[in-house]
DSSP file (Angstrom, degrees, kcal/mol; ACC not computed):
  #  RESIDUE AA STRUCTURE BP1 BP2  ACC     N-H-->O    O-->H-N    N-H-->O    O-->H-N    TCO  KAPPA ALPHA  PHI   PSI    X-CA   Y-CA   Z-CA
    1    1 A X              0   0    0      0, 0.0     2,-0.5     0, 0.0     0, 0.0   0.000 360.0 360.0 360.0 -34.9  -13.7   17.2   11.7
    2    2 A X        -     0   0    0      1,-0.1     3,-0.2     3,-0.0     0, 0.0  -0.993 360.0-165.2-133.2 104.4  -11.3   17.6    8.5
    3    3 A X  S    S+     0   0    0     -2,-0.5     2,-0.4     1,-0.2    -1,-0.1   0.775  80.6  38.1 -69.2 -21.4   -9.8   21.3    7.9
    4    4 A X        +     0   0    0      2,-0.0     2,-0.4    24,-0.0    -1,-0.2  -0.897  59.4 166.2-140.7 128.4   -8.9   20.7    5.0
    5    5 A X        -     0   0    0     -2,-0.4     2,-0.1    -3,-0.2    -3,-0.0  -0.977  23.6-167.1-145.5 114.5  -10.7   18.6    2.3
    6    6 A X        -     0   0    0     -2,-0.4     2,-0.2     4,-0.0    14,-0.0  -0.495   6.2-151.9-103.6 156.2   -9.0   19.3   -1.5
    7    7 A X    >   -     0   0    0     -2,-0.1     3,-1.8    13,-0.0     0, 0.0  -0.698  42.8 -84.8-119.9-161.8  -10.8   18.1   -4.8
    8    8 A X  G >  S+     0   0    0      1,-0.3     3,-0.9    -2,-0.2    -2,-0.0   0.781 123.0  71.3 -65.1 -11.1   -8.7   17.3   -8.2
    9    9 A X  G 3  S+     0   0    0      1,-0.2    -1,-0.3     5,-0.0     3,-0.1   0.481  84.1  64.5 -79.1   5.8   -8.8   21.1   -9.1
   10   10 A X  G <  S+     0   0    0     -3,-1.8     2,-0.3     1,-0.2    -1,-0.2   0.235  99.3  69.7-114.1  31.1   -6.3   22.1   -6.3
   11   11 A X    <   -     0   0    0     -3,-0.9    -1,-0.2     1,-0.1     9,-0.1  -0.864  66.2-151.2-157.0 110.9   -3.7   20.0   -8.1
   12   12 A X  S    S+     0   0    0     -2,-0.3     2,-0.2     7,-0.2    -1,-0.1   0.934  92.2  44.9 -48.3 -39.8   -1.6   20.4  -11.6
   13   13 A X  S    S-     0   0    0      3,-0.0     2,-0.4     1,-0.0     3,-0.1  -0.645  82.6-132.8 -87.9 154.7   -1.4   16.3  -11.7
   14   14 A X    >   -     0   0    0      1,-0.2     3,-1.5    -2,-0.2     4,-0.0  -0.810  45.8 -33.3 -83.6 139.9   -3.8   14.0  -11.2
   15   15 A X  T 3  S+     0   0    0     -2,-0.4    -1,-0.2     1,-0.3    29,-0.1   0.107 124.0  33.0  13.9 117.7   -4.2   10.5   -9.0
   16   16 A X  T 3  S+     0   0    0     27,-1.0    -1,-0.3     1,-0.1     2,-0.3  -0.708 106.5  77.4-100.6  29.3   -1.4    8.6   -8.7
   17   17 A X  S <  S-     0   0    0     -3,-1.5     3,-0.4     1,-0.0     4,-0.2  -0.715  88.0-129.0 -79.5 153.8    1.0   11.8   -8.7
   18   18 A X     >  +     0   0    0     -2,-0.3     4,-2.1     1,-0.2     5,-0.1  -0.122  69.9 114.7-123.9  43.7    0.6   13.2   -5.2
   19   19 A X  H  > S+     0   0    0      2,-0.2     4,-1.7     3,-0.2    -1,-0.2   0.696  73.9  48.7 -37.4 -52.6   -0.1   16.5   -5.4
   20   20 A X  H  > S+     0   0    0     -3,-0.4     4,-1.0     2,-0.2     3,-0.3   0.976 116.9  50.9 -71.8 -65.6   -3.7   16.9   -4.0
   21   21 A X  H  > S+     0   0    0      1,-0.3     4,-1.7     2,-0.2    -2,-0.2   0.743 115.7  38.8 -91.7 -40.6   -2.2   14.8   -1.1
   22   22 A X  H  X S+     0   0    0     -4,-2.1     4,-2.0     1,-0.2    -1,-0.3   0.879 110.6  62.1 -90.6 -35.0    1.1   17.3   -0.6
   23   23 A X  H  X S+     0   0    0     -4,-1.7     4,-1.2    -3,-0.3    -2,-0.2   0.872 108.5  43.2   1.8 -70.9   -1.1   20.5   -1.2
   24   24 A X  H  X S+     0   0    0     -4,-1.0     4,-3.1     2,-0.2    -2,-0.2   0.819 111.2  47.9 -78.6 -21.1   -3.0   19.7    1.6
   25   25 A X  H  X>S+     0   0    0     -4,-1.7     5,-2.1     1,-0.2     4,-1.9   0.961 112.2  50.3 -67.0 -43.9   -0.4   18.7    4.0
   26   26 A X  H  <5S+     0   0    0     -4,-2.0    -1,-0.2     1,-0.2    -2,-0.2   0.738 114.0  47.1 -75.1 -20.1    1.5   21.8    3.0
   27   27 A X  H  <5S+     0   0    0     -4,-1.2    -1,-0.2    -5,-0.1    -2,-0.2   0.812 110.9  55.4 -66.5 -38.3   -2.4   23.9    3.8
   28   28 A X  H  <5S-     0   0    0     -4,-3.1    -2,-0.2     2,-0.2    -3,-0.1   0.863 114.1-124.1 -64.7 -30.9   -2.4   21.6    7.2
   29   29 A X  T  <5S+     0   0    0     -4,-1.9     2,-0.3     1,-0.3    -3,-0.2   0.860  75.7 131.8  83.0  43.4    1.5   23.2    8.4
   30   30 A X      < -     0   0    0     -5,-2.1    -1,-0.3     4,-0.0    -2,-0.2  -0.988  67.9-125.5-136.5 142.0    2.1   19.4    8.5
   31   31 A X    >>  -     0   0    0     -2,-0.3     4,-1.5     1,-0.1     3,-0.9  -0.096  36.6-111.1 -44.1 168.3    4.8   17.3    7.1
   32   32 A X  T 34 S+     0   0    0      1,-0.3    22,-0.3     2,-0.2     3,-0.3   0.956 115.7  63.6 -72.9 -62.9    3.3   14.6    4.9
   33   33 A X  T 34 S+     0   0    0      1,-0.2    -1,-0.3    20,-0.1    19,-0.1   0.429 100.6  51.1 -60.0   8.9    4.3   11.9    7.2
   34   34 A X  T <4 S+     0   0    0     -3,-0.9    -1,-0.2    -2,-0.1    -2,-0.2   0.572 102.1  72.9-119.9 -45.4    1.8   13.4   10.2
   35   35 A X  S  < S-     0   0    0     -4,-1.5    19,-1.3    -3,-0.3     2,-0.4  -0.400  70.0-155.3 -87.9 174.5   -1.3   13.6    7.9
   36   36 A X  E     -a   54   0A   0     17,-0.2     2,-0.4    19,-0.0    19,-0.2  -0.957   8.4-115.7-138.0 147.8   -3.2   10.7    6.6
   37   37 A X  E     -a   55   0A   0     17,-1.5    19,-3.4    -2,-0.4     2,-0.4  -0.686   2.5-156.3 -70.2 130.3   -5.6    9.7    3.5
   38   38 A X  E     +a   56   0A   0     -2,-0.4     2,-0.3    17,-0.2    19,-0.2  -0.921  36.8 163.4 -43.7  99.5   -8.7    8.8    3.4
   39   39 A X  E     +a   57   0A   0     17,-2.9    19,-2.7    -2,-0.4     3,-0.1  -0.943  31.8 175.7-142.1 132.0   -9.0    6.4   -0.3
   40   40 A X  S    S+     0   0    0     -2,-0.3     2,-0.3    17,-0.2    -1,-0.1   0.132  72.4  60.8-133.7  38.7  -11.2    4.1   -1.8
   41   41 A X  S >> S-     0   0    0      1,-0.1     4,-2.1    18,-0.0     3,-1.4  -0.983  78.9-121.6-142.8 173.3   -9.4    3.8   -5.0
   42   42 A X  H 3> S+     0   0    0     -2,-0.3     4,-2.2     1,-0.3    -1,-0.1   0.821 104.9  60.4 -64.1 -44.9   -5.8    2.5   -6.1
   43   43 A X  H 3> S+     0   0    0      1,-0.2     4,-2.2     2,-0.2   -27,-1.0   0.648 110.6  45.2 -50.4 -35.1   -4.6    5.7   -7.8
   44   44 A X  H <> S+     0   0    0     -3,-1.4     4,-3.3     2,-0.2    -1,-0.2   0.890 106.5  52.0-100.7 -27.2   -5.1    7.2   -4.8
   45   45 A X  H  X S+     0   0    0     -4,-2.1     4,-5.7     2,-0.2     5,-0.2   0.967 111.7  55.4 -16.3 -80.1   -3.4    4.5   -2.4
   46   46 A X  H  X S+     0   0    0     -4,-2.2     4,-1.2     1,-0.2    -2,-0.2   0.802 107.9  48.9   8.4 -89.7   -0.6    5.1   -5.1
   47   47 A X  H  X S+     0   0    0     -4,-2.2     4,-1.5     1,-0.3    -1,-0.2   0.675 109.1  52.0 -19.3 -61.1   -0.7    9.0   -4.2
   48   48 A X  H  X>S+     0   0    0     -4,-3.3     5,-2.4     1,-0.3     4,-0.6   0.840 109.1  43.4 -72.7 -49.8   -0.5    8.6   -0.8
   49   49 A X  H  <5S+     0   0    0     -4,-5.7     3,-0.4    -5,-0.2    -1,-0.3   0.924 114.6  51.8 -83.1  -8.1    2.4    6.4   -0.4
   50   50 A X  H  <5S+     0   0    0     -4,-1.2    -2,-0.2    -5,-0.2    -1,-0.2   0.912 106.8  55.0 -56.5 -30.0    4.4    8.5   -3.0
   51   51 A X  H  <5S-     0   0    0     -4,-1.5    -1,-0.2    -5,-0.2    -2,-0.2   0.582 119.6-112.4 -83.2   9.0    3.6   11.6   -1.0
   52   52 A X  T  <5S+     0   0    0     -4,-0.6    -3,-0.2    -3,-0.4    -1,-0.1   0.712  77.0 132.7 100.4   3.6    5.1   10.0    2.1
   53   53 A X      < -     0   0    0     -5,-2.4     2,-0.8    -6,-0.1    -1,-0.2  -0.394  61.2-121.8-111.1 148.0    1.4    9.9    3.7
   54   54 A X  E     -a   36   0A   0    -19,-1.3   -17,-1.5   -22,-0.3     2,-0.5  -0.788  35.0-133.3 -96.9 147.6   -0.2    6.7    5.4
   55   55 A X  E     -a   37   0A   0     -2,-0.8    17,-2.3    15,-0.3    18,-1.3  -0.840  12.4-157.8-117.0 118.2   -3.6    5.7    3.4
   56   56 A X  E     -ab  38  73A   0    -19,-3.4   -17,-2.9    -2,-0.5     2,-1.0  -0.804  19.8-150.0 -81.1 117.1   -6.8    4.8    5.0
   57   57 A X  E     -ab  39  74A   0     16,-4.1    18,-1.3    -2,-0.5     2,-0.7  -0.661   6.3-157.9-106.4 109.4   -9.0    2.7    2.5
   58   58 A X  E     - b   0  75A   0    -19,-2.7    18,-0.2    -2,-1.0    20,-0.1  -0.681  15.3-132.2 -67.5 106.4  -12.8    2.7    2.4
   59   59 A X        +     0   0    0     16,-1.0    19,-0.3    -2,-0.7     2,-0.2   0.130  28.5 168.9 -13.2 132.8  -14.6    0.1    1.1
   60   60 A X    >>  -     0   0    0      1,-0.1     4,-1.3    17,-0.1     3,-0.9  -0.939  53.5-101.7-160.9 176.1  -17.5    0.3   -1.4
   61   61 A X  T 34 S+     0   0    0      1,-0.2     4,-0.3    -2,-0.2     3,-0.2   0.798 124.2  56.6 -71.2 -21.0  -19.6   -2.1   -3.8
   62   62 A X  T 34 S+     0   0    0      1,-0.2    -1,-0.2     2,-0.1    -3,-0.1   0.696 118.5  25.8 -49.4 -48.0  -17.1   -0.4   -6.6
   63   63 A X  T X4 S+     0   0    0     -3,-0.9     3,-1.8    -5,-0.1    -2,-0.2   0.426  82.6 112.5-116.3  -0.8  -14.0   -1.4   -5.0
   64   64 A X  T 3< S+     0   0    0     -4,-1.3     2,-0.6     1,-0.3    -2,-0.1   0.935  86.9  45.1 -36.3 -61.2  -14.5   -4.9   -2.6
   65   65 A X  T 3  S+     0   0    0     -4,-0.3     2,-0.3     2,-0.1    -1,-0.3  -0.116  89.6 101.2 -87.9  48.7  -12.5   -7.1   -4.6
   66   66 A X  S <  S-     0   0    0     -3,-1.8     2,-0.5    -2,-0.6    -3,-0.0  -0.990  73.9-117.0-114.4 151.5   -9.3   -4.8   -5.4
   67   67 A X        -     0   0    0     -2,-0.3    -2,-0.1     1,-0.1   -25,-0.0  -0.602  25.1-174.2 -34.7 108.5   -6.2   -5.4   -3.4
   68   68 A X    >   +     0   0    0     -2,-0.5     3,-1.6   -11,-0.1     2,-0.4  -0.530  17.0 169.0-114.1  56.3   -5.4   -2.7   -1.6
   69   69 A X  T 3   +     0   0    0      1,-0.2     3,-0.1     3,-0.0    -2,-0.0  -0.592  67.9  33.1 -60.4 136.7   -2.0   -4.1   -0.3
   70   70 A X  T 3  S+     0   0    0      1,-0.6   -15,-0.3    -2,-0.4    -1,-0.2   0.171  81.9 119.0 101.6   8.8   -0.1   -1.3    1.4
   71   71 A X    <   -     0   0    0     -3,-1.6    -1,-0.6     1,-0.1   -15,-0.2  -0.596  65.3-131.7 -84.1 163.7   -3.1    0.9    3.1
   72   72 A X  S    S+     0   0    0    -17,-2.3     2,-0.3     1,-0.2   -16,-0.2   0.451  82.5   4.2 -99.8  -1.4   -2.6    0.9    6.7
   73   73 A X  E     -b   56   0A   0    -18,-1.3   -16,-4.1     2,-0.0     2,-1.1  -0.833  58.8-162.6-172.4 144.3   -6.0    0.1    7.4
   74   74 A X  E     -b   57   0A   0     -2,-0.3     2,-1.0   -18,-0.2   -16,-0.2  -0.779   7.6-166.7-129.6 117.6   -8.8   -0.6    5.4
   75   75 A X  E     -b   58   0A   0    -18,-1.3   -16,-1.0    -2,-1.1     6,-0.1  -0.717  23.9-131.4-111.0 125.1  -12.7   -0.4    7.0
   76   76 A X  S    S+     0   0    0     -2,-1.0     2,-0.4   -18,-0.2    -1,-0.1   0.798  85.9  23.6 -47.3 -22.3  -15.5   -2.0    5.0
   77   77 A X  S  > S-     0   0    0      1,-0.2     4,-2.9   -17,-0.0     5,-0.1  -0.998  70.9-127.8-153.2 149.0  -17.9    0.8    5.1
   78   78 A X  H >> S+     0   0    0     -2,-0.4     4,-2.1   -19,-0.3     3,-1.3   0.987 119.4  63.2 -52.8 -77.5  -17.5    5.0    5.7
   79   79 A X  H 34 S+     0   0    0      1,-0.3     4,-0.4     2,-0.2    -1,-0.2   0.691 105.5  41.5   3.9 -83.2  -20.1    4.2    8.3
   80   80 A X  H >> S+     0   0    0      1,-0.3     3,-1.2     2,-0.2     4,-0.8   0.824 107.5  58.5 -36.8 -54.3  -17.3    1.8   10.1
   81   81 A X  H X< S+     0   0    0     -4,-2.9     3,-2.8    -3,-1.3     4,-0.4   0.985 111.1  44.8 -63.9 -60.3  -14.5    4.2    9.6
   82   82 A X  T 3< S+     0   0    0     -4,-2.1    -1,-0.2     1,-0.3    -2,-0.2   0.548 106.9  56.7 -81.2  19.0  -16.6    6.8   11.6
   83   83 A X  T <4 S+     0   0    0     -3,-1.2    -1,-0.3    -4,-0.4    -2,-0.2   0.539 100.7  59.0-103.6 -20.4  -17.7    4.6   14.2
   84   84 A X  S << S+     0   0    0     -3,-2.8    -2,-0.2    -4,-0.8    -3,-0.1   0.246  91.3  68.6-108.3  14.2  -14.2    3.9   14.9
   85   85 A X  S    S+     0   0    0     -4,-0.4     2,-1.1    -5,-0.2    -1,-0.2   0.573  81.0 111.2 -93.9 -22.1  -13.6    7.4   15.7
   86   86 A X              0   0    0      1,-0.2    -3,-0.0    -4,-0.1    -1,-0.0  -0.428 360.0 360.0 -77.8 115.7  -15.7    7.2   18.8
   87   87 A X              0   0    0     -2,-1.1    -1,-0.2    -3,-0.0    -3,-0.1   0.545 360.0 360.0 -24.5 360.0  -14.6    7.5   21.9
């Protein structure tokens, strides 16, 4: 489903430098602006709009009440997000 799935080790900076995020685009062949994040924390929001990237945010009991102004879409549960992948 995802060819390429980075952790924090493939990146000299951490969350909210966007390193991990431009790493992978540059593993995809893609500009930055064609891939997109997957997030459910701020740091990584952050990331994603430094690196040029649009940011999906998932929901969890950890993160319900933060603001995640600026994601382009935000789905309450992982569950949701892949449910809204189905034809």
């Amino acid at each position: 489903l995802f060819p390429v799935i980075l952790g924090k080790e493939s990146a000299a900076r951490e969350k909210p430098h966007p390193d991990i995020f431009l790493n992978a685009a540059e593993q995809l062949g893609c500009p930055p602006h064609e891939c997109f994040v997957l997030e459910d924390a701020l740091k990584g929001l952050q990331a994603a709009k430094e690196a040029g990237m649009p940011c999906i945010i998932l929901r969890n009991p950890l993160n319900k009440n933060i603001n995640f102004a600026g994601a382009e879409l935000i789905f309450e549960s992982l569950e949701d997000f892949v449910a809204a992948l189905q034809p």
